[in-house]
C-alpha positions in Angstrom: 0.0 0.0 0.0 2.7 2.4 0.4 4.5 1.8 -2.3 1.3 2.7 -4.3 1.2 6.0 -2.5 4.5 7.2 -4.1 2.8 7.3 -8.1 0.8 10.1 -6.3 3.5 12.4 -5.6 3.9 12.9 -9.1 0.2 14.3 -9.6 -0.7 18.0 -8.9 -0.6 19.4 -6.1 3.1 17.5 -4.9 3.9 17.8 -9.0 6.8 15.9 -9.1 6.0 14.8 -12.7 9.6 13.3 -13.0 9.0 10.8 -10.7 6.2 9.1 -12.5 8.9 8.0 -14.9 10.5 5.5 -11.7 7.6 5.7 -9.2 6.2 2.7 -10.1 9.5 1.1 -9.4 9.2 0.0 -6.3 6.0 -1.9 -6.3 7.0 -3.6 -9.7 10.1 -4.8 -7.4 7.8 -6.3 -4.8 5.5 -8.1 -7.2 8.1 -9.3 -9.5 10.4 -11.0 -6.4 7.4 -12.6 -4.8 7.3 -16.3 -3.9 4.4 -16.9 -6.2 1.9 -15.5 -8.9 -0.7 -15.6 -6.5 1.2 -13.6 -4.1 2.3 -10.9 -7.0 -1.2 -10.9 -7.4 -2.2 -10.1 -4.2 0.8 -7.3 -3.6 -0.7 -6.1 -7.1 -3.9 -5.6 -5.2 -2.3 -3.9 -2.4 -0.7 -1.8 -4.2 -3.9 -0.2 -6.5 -5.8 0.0 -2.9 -3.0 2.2 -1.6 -2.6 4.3 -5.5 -6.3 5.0 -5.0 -6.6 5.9 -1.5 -3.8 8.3 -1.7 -5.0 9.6 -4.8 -8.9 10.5 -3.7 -7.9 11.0 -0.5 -9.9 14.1 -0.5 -13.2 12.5 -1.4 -14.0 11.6 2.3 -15.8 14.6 2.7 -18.3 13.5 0.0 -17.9 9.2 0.4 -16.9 8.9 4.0 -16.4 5.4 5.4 -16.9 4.4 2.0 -13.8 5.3 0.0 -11.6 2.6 2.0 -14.0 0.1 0.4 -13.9 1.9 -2.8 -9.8 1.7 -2.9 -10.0 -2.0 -2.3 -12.6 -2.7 -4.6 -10.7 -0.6 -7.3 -7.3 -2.0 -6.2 -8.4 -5.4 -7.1 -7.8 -4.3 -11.0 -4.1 -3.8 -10.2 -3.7 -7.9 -9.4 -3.5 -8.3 -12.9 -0.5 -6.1 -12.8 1.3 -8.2 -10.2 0.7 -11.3 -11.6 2.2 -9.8 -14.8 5.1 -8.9 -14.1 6.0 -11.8 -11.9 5.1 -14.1 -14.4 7.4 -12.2 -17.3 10.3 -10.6 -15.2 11.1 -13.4 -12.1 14.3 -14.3 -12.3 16.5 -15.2 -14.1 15.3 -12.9 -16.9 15.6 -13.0 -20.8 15.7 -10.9 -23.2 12.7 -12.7 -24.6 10.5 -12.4 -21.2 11.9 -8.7 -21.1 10.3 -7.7 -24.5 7.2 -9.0 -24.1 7.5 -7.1 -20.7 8.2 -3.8 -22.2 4.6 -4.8 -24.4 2.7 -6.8 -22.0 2.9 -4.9 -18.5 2.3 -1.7 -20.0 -0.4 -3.1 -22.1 -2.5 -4.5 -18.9 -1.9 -1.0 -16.9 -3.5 0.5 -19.5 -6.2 -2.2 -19.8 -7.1 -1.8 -15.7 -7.2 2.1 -16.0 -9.8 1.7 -18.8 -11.4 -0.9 -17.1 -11.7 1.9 -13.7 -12.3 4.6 -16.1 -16.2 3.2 -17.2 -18.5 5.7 -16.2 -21.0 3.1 -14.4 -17.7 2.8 -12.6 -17.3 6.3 -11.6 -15.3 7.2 -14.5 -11.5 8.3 -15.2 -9.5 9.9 -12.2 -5.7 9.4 -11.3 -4.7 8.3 -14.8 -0.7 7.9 -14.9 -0.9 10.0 -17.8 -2.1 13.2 -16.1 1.3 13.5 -14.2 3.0 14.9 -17.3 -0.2 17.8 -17.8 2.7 20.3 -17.2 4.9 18.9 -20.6 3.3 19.9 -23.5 6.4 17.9 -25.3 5.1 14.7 -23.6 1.6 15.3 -24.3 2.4 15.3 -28.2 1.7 11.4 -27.3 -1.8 12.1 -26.1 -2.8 14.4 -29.7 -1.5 10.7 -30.9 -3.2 8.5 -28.6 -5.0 10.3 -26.4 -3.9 9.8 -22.3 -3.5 6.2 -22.4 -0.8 6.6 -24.8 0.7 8.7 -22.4 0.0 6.4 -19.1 1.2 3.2 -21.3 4.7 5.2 -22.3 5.2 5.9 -18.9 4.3 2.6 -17.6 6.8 1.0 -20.1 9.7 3.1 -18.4 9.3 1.9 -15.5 9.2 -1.5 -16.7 12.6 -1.0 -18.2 14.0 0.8 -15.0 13.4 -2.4 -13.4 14.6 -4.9 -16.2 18.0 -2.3 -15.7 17.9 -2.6 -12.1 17.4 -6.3 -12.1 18.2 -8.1 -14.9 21.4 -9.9 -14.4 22.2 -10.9 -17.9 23.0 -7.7 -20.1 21.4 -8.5 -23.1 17.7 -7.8 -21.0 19.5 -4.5 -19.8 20.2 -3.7 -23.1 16.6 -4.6 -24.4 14.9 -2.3 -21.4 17.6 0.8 -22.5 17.0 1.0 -25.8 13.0 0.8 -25.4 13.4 3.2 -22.6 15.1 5.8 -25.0 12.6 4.9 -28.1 10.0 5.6 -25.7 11.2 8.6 -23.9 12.0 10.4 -27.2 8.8 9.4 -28.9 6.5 12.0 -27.0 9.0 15.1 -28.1 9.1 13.5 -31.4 5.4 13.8 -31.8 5.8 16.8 -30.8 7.5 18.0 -32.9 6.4 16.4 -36.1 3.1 17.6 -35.4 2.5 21.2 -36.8 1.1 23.5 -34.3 -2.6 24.1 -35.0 -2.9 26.4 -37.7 -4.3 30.2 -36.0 -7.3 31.2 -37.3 -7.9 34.3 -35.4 -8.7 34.7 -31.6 -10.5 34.9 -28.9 -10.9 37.1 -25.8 -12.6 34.7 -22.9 -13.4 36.0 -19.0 -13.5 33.4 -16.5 -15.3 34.7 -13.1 -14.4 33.4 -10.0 -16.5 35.2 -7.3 -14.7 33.1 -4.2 -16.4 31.2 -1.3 -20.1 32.2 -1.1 -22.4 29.9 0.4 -25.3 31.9 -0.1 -27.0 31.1 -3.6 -28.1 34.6 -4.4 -24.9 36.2 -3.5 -22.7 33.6 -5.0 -24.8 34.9 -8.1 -24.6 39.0 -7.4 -21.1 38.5 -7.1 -20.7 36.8 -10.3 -22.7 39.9 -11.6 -20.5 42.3 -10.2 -17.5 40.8 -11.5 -19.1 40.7 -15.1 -20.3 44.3 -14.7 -16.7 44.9 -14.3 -16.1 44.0 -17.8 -17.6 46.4 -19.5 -16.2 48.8 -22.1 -13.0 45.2 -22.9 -13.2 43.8 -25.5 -14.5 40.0 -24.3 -16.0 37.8 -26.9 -17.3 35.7 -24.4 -18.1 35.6 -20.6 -17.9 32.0 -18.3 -19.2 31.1 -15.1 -18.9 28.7 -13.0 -20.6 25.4 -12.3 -24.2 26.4 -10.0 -23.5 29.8 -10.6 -26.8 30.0 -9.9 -29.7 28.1 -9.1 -32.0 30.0 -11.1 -34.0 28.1 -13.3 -33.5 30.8 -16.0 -36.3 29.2 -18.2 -38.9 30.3 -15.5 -36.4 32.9 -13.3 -37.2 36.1 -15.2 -35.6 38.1 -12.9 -32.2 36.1 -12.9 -32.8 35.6 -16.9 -32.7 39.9 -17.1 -29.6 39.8 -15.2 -27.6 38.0 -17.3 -29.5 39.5 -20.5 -28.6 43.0 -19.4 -25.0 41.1 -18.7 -24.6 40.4 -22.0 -26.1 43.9 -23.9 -23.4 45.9 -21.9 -20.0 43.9 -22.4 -20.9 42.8 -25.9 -19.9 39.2 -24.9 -22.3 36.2 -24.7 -22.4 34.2 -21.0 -22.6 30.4 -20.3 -23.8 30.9 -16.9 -23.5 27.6 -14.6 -27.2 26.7 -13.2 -27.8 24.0 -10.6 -31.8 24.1 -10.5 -35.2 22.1 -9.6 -37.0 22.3 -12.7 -40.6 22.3 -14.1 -40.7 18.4 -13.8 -39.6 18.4 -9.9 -36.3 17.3 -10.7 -32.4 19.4 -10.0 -30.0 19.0 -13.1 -27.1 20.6 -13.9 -26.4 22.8 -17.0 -24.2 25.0 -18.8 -26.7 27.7 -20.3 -25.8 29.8 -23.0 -27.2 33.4 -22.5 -27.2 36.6 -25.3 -29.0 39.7 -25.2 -31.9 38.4 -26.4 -32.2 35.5 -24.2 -31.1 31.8 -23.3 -30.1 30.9 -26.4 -29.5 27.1 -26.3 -28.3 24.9 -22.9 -26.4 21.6 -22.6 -27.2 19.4 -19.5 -25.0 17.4 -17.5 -24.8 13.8 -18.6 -21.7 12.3 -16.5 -22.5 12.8 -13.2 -19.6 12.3 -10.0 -20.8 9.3 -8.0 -22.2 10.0 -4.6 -21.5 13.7 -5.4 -24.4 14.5 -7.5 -26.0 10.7 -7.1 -25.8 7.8 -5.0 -25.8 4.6 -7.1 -27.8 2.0 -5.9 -29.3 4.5 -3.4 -31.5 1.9 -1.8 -28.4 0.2 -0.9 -26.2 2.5 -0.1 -28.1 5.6 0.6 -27.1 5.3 4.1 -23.6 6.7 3.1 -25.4 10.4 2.8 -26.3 10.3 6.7 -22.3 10.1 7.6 -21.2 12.6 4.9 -21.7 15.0 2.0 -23.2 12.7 -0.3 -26.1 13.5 -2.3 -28.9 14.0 -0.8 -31.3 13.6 -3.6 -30.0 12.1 -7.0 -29.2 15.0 -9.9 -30.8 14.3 -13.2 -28.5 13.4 -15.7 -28.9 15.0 -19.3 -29.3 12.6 -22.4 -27.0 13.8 -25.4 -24.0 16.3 -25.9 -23.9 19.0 -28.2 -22.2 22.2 -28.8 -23.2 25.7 -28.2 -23.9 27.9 -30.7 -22.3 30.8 -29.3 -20.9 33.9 -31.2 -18.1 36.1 -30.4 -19.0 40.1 -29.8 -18.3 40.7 -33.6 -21.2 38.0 -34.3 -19.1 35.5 -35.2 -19.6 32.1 -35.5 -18.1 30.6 -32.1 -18.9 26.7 -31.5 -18.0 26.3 -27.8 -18.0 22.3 -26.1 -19.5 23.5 -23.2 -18.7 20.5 -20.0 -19.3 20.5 -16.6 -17.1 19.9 -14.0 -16.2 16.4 -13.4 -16.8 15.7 -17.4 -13.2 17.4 -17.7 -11.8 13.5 -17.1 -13.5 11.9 -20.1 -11.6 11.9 -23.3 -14.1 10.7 -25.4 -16.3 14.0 -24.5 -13.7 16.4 -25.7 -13.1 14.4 -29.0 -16.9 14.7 -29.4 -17.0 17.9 -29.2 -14.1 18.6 -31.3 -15.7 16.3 -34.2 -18.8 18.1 -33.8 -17.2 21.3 -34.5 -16.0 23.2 -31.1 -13.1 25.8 -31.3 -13.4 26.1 -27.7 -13.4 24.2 -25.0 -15.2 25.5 -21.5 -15.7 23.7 -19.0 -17.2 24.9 -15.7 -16.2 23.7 -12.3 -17.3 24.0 -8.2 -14.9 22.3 -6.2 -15.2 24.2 -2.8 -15.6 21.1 -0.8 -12.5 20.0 -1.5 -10.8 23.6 -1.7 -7.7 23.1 0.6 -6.9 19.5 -0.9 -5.0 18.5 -3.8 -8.4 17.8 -5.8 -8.4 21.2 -7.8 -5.1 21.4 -8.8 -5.8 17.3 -10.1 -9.1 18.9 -11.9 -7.7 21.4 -13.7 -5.1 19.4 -14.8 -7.3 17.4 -17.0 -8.2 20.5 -19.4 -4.3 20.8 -20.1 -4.6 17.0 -21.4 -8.2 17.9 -22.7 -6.8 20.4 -25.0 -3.4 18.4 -26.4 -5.9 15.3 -27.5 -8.1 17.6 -29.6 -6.0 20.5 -30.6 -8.3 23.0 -28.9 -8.0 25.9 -26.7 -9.4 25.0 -23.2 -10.4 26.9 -20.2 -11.9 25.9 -17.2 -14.3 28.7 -15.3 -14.2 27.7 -11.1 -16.2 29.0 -8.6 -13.8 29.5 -6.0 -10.4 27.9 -8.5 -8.6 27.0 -9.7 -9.9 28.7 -13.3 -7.1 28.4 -16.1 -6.4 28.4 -19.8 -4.9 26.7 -22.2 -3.6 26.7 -25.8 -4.3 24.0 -28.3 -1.0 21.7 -27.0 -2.2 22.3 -23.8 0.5 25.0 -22.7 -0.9 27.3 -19.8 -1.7 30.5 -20.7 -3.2 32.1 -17.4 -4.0 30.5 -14.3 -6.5 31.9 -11.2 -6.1 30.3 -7.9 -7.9 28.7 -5.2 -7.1 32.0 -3.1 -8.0 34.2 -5.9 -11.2 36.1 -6.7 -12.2 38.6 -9.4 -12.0 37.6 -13.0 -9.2 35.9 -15.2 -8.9 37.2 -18.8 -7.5 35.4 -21.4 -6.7 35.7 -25.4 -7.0 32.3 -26.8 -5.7 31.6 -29.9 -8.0 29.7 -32.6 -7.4 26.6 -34.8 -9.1 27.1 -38.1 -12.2 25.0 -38.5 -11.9 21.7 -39.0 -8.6 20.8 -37.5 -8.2 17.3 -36.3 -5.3 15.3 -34.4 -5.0 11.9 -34.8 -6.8 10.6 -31.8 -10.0 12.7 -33.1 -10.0 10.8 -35.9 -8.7 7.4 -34.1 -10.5 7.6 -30.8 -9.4 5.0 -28.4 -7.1 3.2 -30.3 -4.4 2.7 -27.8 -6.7 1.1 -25.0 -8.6 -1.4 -27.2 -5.1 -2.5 -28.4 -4.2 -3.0 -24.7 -7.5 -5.1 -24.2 -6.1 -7.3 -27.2 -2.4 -7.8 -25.7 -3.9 -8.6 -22.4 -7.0 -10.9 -23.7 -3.9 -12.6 -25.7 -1.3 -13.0 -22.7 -3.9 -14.0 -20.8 -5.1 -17.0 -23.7 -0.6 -17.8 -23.5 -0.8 -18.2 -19.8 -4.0 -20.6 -19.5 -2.5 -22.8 -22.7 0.8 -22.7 -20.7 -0.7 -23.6 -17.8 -3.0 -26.3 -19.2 0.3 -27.7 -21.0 2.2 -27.9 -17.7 -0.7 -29.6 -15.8 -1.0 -32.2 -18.2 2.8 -32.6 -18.9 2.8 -33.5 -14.7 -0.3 -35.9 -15.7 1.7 -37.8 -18.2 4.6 -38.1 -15.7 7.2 -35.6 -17.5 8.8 -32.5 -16.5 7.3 -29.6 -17.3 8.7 -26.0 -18.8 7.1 -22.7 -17.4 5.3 -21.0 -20.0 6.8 -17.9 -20.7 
C-alpha cells in the first residue's frame, strides 16, 4: 500500500511529474520477487488499494467510510499487474520475457485504467498519464493516442527501469535501454512532427471566479458584479462557474434579465452555470448559453460524479449520505452532448463544447465535441468542498490534457479555482487560484475550422489495443498452464510458460 502511495506524488498538487517516470518502481520490485503469482497478485492488489486511496484521499468529505472500500474494490484491477510482471520478469530474466514485458505490462496498466475509467464505474481519475499535464512535449503522445498513450509510455519506463535494475544478464539490460530511450523520445518526437494548429484568429474569454459564497443569491450578485466589471473590454465571451446560480432561468425572469442586461453591456455572450429544480420536480445541472436576447441554447449534464451528485444503488447505499456530504437527492443526468452555438461580440460564429465539471476526465467527451465542431473548450467547475486538498489542482489538470488530445483551446471557469487556460497543445496561458477572486482574462488563440489530431479521428485506439495484448497474454498463460498440468499428468517434466 505504500509503495502505491508514491505514483501520487507525481500528480498535482506535490507535482513531481519526473517521478512518475521511476515511481512505479518500487512496487513492480515487490511483485516481480514474490514467492508466487498468487502472491504478486495479491501485492498487485495492495498496491492499486493504496494508489487509489492516496489519490482520492480528498473524497472523504463527499464518500466517507466508503472510499476505503472503494480503494480495495478498485485496487483489485491492479492484481493483474502483479501477476504480470511476476510471471514475465522473475528471475532469471531473458531478453525474450523482457520484450514482451516492455509490451505486456504496460499493455494491462493501460487495460485496468480503462477498465476503472467506465462511467458506471465512476469514471476516469488518477490516470498515470495526467502526471506529465505540465509537458506539453510529452503530451504530443496524447494528440496521438489520447492519455492512455501517455500512461502506457510511462508505464513502459518503469518497466525498463526495473529490467535495468534487475536483470542480471546484459542483453535484458540492453533490451529495457533501448525501449526506454525509443520511448522517452517518442513524446517530443510527436511533438514536434506535429505542426502546431494552424491560427485562425482569436478569442478574448473572462472566467469569473466570485470566491467562497455559500449563499445562492450572492454567490450569483457576485458573479454579476465581476461581469459588470467588464464592460467597455473587449470580451468575446463571458464563463461562469458550475451552480453559478440556481435559477431556473427558463422560469427565473428576474435572474434571466440579469444575465441578459450582462450580455447587452459587455458585448460578450455568457454560459452561466445553473444547478436548478426544474418544471418536472427534478435538480439537473447545465451549462446555459445566454445573449442579449435570451437563453439561447443549454447543454445538460450527462456524466455525473458518483455519490457527489447521485448515489448509485441509493436503496443500498443511501445510508452513506447520513455520515457525509453525499447526495442527498439524485441529480438528473442530461441525455446527449452538443455544442453551443455561441458567437463572439463581432457575431461570429463561435462553437463552444461547453462541459461540466467532473466531465473534464473523459476523453471521449472532448473528442466529441471537437468532431462536432467546437473551437473552444469550457468547462465549468465548483470544487469548494475540497478547496484546501489536492483535488483542484488534479481537476484542472485534465483540461491541459483535454486540449493536447483535440488541438483546442481550453479553459476551465471555477467557482472558488482553480480557473485556467490553455492553448491547443495544452500549454498554460493564465492561471487563477484557489485564493483568488475577481475575473481571469485570457486571449486564446483559434485553430481554423476543422482541425483534427490523430486521436479525433482514431479515438481510443491505444486502449482497445491494450484489451487485445492482455486478452492474448492471458489465452498464452491458460495454454501454458493447461500444457504444464497435463505434462505432470503424463509423468514428464514440465517447462514454465513464458
Amino acid at each position: 500500500m505504500a509503495a502505491g502511495a508514491v505514483p501520487v506524488l507525481a500528480f498535482p498538487a506535490p507535482g513531481q511529474a519526473w517521478l512518475a517516470w521511476v515511481a512505479l518502481v518500487p512496487g513492480l520490485l515487490l511483485m516481480q520477487r514474490a514467492p508466487s503469482g498468487r502472491e504478486a497478485a495479491v501485492r498487485g492488489w495492495w498496491f492499486g488499494a493504496g494508489f487509489i486511496l492516496t489519490a482520492m484521499y480528498w473524497l472523504v468529505p463527499s464518500v466517507g467510510p466508503g472510499l476505503p472500500v472503494i480503494a480495495v474494490l478498485f485496487g483489485a484491477l491492479q492484481s493483474a499487474v502483479g501477476y504480470t510482471v511476476h510471471r514475465l520478469l522473475h528471475p532469471r530474466l531473458t531478453a525474450r520475457r523482457a520484450l514482451l514485458a516492455l509490451l505486456v505490462v504496460p499493455a494491462v496498466w493501460v487495460t485496468t485504467e480503462y477498465a476503472r475509467s467506465w462511467p458506471a464505474l465512476g469514471g476516469p481519475w488518477a490516470l498515470l498519464g495526467a502526471t506529465q499535464w505540465q509537458h506539453p512535449a510529452v503530451l504530443g503522445l496524447a494528440s496521438a493516442g489520447g492519455i492512455w498513450l501517455v500512461s502506457a509510455a510511462v508505464a513502459a519506463v518503469n518497466t525498463g527501469a526495473l529490467i535495468a535494475l534487475t536483470a542480471v544478464h546484459r542483453r535484458p539490460r540492453a533490451v529495457a535501454a533501448g525501449t526506454v530511450v525509443l520511448v522517452l523520445a517518442s513524446g517530443p518526437l510527436l511533438f514536434a512532427l506535429r505542426e502546431a494548429p494552424a491560427a485562425d484568429g482569436a478569442v478574448t474569454v473572462a472566467l469569473v471566479q466570485p470566491g467562497i459564497v455559500e449563499d445562492p443569491q450572492a454567490r450569483f450578485e457576485a458573479s454579476a458584479r465581476i461581469t459588470a466589471g467588464l464592460v467597455g473590454q473587449p470580451v468575446d465571451l463571458v464563463v461562469w462557474g458550475e451552480s453559478s446560480t440556481t435559477a431556473d432561468l427558463d422560469r427565473d425572469p428576474a435572474a434571466l434579465d440579469t444575465l441578459r442586461r450582462l450580455a447587452a453591456t459587455t458585448g460578450a455572450e455568457v454560459v452561466a452555470g445553473e444547478d436548478a429544480r426544474k418544471a418536472d420536480g427534478r435538480i439537473s445541472k447545465d451549462a446555459v448559453l445566454v445573449s442579449p436576447a435570451g437563453v439561447v441554447d443549454r447543454y445538460r449534464k450527462i456524466r455525473l460524479v458518483p455519490f457527489g451528485e447521485y448515489i448509485p444503488l441509493r436503496p443500498v447505499l443511501g445510508w452513506i449520505a447520513g455520515v457525509s456530504r453525499a447526495a442527498g437527492e439524485n441529480r438528473a443526468p442530461g441525455t446527449s452532448f452538443h455544442v453551443l452555438p455561441a458567437t463572439d461580440r463581432a457575431g461570429a460564429p463561435l462553437p463552444v463544447g461547453a462541459l461540466i465539471c467532473f466531465e473534464s476526465a473523459f476523453p471521449d467527451m472532448a473528442r466529441t465535441a471537437a468532431r462536432d465542431g467546437a473551437r473552444v473548450l469550457v468547462y465549468q467547475s465548483s470544487t469548494s468542498t475540497f478547496q484546501r486538498t489536492w483535488a483542484p489542482e488534479q481537476h484542472v489538470s485534465l483540461a491541459a490534457i483535454r486540449a493536447a488530445e483535440t488541438g483546442r483551446p481550453a479553459v476551465q471557469a471555477s467557482l472558488t479555482g482553480v480557473s485556467a487556460a490553455f492553448d491547443a497543445q495544452g500549454r498554460e496561458l493564465a492561471r487563477l487560484g484557489t485564493d483568488g477572486t475577481g475575473v481571469l482574462t485570457v486571449r486564446l488563440p483559434l485553430t481554423a475550422p476543422g482541425t483534427l489530431t490523430w486521436y479525433d479521428r482514431i479515438g481510443d485506439v491505444v486502449p482497445l489495443g491494450a484489451l487485445l495484448v492482455t486478452a492474448g497474454a492471458a489465452g498464452a498463460g491458460v495454454a501454458g498452464w493447461r500444457r504444464s498440468r497435463a505434462l505432470r499428468r503424463a509423468g514428464q517434466p514440465s517447462v514454465p510458460a513464458v
